[in-house]
C-alpha positions in Angstrom: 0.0 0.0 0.0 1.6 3.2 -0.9 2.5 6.0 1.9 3.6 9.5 1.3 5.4 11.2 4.3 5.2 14.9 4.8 8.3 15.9 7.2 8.9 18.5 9.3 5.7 20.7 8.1 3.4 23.2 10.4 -0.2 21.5 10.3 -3.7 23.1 10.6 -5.8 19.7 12.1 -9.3 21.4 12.9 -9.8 18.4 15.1 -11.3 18.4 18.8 -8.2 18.9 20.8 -6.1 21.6 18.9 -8.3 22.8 16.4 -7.0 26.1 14.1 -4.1 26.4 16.3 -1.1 25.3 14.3 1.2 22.9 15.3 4.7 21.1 13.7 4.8 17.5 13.3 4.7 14.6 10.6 2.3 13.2 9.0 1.9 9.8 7.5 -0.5 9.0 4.5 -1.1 5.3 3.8 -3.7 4.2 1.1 -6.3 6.2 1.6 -6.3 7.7 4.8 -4.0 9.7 7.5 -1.6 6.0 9.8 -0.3 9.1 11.9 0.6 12.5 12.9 3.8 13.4 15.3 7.8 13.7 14.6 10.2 11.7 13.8 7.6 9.4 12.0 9.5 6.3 9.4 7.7 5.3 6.2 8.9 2.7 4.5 11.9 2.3 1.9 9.2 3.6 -1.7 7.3 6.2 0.3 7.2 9.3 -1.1 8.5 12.1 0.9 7.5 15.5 1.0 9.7 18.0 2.5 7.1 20.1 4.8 9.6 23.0 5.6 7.6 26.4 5.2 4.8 24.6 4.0 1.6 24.7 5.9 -0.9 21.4 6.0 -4.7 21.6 6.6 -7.9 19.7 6.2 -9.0 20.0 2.0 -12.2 22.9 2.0 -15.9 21.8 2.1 -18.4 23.6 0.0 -21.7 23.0 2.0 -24.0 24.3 -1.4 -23.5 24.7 -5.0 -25.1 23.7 -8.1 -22.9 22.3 -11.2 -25.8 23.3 -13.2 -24.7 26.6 -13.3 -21.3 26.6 -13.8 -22.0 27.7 -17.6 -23.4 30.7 -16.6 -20.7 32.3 -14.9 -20.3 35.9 -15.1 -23.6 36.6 -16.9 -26.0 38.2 -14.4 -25.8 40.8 -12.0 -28.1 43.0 -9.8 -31.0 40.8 -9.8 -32.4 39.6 -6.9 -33.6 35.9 -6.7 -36.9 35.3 -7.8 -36.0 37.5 -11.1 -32.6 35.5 -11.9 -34.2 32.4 -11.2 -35.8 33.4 -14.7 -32.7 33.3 -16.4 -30.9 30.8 -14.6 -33.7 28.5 -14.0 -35.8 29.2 -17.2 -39.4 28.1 -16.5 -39.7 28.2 -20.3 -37.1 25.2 -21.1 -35.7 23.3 -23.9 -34.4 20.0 -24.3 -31.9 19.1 -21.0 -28.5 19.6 -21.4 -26.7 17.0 -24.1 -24.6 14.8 -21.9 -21.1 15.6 -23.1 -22.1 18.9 -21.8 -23.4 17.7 -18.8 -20.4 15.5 -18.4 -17.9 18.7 -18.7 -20.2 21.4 -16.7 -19.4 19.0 -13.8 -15.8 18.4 -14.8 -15.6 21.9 -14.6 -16.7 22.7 -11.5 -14.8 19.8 -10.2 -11.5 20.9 -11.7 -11.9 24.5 -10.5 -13.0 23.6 -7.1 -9.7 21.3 -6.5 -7.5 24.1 -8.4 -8.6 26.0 -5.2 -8.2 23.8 -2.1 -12.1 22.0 -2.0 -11.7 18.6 -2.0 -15.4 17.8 -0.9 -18.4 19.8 -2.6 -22.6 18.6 -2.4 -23.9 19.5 -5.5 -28.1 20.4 -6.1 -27.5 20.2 -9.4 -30.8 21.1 -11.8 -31.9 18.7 -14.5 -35.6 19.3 -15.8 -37.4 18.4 -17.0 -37.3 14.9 -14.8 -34.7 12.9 -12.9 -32.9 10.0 -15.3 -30.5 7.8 -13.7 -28.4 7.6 -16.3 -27.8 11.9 -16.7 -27.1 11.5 -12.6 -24.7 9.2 -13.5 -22.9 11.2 -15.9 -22.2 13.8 -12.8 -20.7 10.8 -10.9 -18.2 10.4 -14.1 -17.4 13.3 -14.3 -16.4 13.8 -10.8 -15.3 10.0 -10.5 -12.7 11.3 -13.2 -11.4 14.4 -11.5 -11.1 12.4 -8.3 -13.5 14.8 -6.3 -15.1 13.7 -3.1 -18.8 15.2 -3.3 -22.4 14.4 -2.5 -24.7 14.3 -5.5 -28.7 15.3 -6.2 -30.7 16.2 -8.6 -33.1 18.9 -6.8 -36.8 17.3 -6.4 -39.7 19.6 -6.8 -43.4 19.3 -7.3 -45.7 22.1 -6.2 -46.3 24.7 -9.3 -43.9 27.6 -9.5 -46.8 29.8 -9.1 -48.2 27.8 -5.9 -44.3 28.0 -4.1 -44.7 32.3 -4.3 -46.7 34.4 -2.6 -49.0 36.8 -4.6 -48.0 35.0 -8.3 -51.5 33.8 -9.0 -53.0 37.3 -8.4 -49.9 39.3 -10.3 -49.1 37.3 -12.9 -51.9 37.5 -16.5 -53.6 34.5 -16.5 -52.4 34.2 -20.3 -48.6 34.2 -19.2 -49.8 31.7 -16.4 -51.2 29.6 -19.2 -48.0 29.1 -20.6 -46.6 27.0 -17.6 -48.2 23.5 -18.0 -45.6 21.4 -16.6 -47.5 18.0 -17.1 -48.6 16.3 -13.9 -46.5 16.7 -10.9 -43.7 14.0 -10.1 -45.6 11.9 -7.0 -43.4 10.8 -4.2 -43.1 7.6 -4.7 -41.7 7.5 -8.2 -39.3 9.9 -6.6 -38.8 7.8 -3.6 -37.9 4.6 -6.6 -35.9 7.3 -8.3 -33.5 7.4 -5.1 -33.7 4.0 -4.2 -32.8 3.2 -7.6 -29.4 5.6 -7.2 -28.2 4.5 -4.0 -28.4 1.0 -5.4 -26.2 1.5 -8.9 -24.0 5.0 -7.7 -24.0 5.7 -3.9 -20.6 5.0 -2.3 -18.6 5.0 -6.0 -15.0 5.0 -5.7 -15.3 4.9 -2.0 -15.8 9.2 -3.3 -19.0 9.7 -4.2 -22.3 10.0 -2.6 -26.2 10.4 -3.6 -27.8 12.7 -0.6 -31.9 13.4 -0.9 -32.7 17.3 -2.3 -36.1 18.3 -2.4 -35.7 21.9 -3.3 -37.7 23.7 -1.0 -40.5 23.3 1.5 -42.7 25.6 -0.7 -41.9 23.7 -3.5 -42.9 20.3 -2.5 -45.2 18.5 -1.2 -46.0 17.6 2.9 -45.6 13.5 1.6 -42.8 14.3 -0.6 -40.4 15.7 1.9 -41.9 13.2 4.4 -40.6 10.2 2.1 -37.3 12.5 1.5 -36.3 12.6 5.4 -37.4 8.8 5.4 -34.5 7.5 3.0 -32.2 10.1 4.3 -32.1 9.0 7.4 -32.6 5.2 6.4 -29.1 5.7 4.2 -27.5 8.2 6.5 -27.4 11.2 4.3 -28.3 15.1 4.4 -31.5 15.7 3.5 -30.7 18.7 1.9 -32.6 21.7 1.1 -33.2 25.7 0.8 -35.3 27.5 3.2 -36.0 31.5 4.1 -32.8 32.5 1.3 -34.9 35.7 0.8 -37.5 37.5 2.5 -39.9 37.0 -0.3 -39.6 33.2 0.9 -40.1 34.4 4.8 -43.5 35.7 3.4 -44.4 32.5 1.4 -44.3 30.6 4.7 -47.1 33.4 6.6 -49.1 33.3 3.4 -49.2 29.9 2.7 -48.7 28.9 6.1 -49.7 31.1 8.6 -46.2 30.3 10.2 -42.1 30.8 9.2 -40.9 27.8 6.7 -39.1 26.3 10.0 -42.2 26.3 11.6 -43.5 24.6 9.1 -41.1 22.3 8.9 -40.7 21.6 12.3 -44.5 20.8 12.8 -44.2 18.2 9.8 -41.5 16.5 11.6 -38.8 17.5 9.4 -36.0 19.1 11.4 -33.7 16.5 12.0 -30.0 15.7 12.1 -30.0 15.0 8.7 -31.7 18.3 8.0 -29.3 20.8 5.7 -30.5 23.8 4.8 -29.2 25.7 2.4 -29.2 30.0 3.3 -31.0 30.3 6.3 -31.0 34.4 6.0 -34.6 35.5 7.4 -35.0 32.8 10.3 -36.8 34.6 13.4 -35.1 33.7 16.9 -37.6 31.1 17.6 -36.7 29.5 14.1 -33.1 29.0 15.4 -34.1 27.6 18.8 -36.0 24.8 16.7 -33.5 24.6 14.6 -31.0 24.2 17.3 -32.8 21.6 19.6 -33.1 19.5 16.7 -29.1 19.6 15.7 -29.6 20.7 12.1 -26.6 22.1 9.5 -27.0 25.1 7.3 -24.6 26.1 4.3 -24.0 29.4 4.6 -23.2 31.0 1.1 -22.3 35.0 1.8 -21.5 35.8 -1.2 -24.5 34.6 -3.2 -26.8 36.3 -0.6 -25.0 39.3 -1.1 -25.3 39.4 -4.8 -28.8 38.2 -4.8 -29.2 40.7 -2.5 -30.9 38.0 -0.1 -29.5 39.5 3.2 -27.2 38.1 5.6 -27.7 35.3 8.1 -27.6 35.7 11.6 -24.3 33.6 11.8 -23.4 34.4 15.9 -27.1 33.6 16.6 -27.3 30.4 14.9 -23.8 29.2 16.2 -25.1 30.1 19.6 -28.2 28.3 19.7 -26.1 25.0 18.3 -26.3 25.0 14.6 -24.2 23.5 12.6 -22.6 26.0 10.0 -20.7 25.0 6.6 -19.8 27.5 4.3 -21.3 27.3 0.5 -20.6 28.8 -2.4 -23.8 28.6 -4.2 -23.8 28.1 -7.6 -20.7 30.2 -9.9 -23.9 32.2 -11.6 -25.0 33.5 -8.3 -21.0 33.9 -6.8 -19.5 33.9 -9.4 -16.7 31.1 -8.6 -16.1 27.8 -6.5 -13.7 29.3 -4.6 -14.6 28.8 -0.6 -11.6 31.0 0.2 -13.5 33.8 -1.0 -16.1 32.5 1.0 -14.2 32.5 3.9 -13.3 36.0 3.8 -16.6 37.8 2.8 -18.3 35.9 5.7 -15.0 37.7 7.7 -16.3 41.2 7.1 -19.5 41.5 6.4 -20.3 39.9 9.6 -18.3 42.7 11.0 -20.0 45.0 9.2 -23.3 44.1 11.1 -23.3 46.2 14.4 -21.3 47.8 16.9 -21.3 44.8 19.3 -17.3 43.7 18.1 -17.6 41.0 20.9 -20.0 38.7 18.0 -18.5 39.5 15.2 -17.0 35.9 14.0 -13.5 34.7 14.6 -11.4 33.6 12.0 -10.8 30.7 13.7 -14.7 30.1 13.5 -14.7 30.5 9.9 -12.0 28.4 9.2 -14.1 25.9 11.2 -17.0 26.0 8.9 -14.8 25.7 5.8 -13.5 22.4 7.1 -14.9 20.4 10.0 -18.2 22.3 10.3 -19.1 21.6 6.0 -18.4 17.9 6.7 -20.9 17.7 9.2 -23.5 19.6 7.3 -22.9 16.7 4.5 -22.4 14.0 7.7 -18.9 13.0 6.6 -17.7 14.3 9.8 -16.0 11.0 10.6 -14.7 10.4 7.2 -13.0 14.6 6.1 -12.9 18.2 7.6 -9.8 17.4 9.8 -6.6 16.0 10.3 -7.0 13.2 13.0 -5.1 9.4 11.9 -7.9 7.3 11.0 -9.3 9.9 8.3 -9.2 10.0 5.2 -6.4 11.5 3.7 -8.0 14.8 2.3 -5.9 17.5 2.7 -4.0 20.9 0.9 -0.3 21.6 0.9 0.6 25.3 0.9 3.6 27.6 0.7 4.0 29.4 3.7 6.8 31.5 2.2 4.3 33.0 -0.4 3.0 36.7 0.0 -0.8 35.7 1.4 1.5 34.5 4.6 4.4 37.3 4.9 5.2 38.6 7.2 3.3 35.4 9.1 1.4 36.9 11.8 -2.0 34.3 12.9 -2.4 31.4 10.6 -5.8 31.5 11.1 -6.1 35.0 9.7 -3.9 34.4 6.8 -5.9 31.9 6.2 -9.2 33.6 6.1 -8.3 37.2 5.1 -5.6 36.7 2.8 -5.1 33.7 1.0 -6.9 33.1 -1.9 -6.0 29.9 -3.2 -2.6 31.4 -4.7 -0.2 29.0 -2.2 -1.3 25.8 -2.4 1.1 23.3 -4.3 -0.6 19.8 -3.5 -4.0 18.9 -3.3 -4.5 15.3 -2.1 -8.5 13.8 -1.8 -8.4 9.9 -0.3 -4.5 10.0 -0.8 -4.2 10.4 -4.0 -2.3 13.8 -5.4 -5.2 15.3 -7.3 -3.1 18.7 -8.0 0.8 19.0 -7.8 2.7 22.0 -8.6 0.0 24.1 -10.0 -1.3 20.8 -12.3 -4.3 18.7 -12.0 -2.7 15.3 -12.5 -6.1 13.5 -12.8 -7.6 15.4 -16.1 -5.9 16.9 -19.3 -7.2 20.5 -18.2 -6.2 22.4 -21.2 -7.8 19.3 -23.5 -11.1 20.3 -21.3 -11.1 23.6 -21.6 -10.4 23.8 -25.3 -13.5 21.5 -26.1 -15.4 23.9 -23.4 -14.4 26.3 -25.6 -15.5 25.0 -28.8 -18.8 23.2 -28.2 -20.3 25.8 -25.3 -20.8 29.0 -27.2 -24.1 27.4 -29.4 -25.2 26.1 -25.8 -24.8 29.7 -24.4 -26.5 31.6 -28.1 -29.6 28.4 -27.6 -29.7 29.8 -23.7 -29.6 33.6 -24.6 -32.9 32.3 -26.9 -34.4 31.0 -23.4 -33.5 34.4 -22.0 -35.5 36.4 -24.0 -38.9 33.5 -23.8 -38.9 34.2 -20.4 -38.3 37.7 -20.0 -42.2 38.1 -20.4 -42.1 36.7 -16.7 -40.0 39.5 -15.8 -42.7 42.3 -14.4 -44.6 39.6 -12.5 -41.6 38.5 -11.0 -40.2 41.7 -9.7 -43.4 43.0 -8.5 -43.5 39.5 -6.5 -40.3 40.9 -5.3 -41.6 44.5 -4.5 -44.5 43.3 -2.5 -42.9 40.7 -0.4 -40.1 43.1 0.4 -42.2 46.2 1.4 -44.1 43.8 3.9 -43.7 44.6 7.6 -43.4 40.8 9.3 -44.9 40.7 12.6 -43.3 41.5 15.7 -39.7 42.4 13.7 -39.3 38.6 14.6 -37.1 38.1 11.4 -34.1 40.2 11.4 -32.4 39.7 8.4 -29.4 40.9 10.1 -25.8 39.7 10.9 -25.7 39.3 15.0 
């Protein structure tokens, strides 16, 4: 069994006992997982040895949230709030699903990116109207099988009308624009239910790597015995059950017009906050929303700088950690971000939560973020036990950086460097199960410039048939943002949902 020994390097572990507070010592890489961690350590006479000096070792990035089905659409769309880029993004107009060489390399893509820059776990919602084929979903498990990516996989499940999951749309939008959305009968929970069944059968647990985790979207956008036969199969096959709820305040109002109570509360009285419960955002939960969300142990993937692009707000980080949420950092999909890259992550959630009142004492510690981009993202996709931090027994996921690099000089707090000024730029080795996925600025899984020349050459017509979607649904467009309007000039009772940072 092959072992690679890193001597003499300053490690990062995130684990229990020392967590960000660095450390020098040895570590030992056997197969696929960490044998041990101390000095002085032997490997044996065809180990590969890695000299550690200056070089700084930590656990490989998690990326709670994203969605490969965007990754074409980087760089297109800007100050839009959600329920009007969903137009674009999310057509409800469609054509034909993606061809699958394209879907093959949209994930590649993401995959490759996301490595390039220190992730070596990511849970992809990826979209695939307009139903879920086992045979597409295991086209995303190629493609990240290939680039040697560990990641949960979903196709997002939905099937309450668009026009049912937001509040007001029946009454704004003209009945002869509603006309045009006849999405066929609505998908029934148990051929979803087979749907998963059938994936967890052929494609859960590939390479040792991959995993299929349950996504129905949205609480708004599914139904009470959907979600219900979601959270059974989660928790029957151990997985997140993994979801957005209250992104945006137009959602906080769905839940009080639909409802009569938040989404959480909602949620909660269908028995649906659990451990396995991840929830994607969680910007405008009220403080008795994150005491139910705390007593039943849930995750959320906090993605700061899609909110702030979307203009969704900012979630109320200290609060949630307080009450005994899990937190993972996300980066939402690259056409709401507009990369993969969790260090930026990492340092937007570092000031804007400082941004959010005078109270310095809660603004979040960079130790605390670096927490989330590790440790705390593998719990929200319940690997906990298997990435996030360097403890023997683990599997060998893990970044390599250069120390004597200007993100780290002069070297004041690792912990800072790490959150305010690196950006990806240092790291020479990327290992995922301990295999070298990147080495000296080269993927050595994938040809990368063989993939991004046939990126090049096949995804323009893609991007000219999608700016044709574009313009079908921008008839959708004053409905949408006077959805938008109303929901966001509501006063919500008792200023229980704060929208704020602390």
């Amino acid at each position: 069994m092959r072992e690679i020994l890193i001597r003499n390097a300053t490690l990062v572990a995130m684990d229990g006992a020392r967590g960000a507070t660095p450390f020098a010592a040895d570590i030992l890489i056997k197969g696929s997982e960490i044998k041990s961690i101390g000095s002085g350590l032997a490997a044996g006479p065809d180990a590969q040895i890695i000299d550690g000096r200056g070089k700084l070792v930590m656990p490989g990035l998690v990326n709670a949230h994203t969605h490969s089905s965007e990754t074409f659409l980087r760089g297109r769309y800007e100050r839009m709030p959600l329920e009007v880029w969903l137009l674009y993004a999310y057509p409800l107009l469609m054509n034909d699903p993606i061809g699958e060489r394209l879907l093959y390399l949209r994930s590649l893509l993401l995959a490759m990116g996301s490595l390039r820059n220190g992730v070596t776990t990511l849970c992809d919602d990826f979209f695939d109207p307009p139903r879920h084929d086992l045979d597409r979903l295991a086209t995303v498990f190629r493609a990240y099988d290939d680039a040697g990516i560990r990641a949960n996989v979903s196709s997002a499940a939905m099937n309450v009308h668009t026009l049912d999951a937001l509040p007001f749309a029946r009454e704004v939008m003209p009945l002869a624009l509603q006309e045009l959305l006849d999405f066929g009968p609505p998908m029934s929970a148990e051929t979803y239910a087979d749907y998963c069944r059938a994936a967890f059968s052929s494609l859960h647990g590939m390479s040792g790597r991959l995993r299929f985790m349950i996504a129905p979207s949205a609480p708004q956008r599914c139904t009470p015995d959907l979600m219900a036969a979601c959270m059974d199969l989660a928790v029957d096959k151990h997985v997140p059950f993994h979801t957005h709820i209250l992104e945006t305040k137009t959602q906080a109002v769905t839940g009080l017009v639909r409802h009569g109570k938040s989404l959480i509360a909602y949620m909660h009285d269908l028995g649906l906050l659990k451990r396995n419960t991840t929830i994607a955002h969680s910007v405008w939960v009220s403080d008795d929303d994150i005491e139910l969300m705390g007593q039943a142990g849930v995750s959320i993937a906090h993605n700061a700088v899609s909110n702030l692009k979307l203009g969704a707000g900012i979630a109320p980080i200290r609060r949630l950690l307080d009450a005994g949420v899990t937190v993972g950092l996300g980066t939402d999909g690259v056409s709401s971000n507009d990369t993969s890259r969790i260090f930026d992550v990492m340092r937007v959630a570092g000031l804007v939560h400082s941004a959010a009142g005078p109270d310095y004492e809660r603004w979040l510690k960079a130790d605390e973020i670096l927490a989330m981009a590790t440790i705390g993202g593998a719990k929200t996709a319940m690997l906990e036990q298997v990435t996030g931090s360097l403890e023997v027994g683990k599997s060998a996921d893990l970044l390599v950086l250069n120390m004597r690099n200007y993100p780290f000089q002069p070297l004041n707090d690792i912990a800072k460097h790490l959150v305010y000024s690196e950006n990806g730029s240092s790291i020479e080795t990327v290992m995922v199960a301990g295999r070298v996925v990147m080495q000296d600025g080269r993927l050595t899984t994938v040809d990368e410039q063989a993939v991004l020349n046939e990126i090049s050459e096949l995804v323009p017509a893609y991007l000219a048939e999608h700016a044709e979607l574009e313009r079908r649904n921008a008839i959708f467009e004053p409905a949408m943002a006077q959805i938008h309007r109303m929901a966001t000039g509501m006063d919500l009772p008792l200023n229980r949902y704060q929208g704020d940072m602390v």
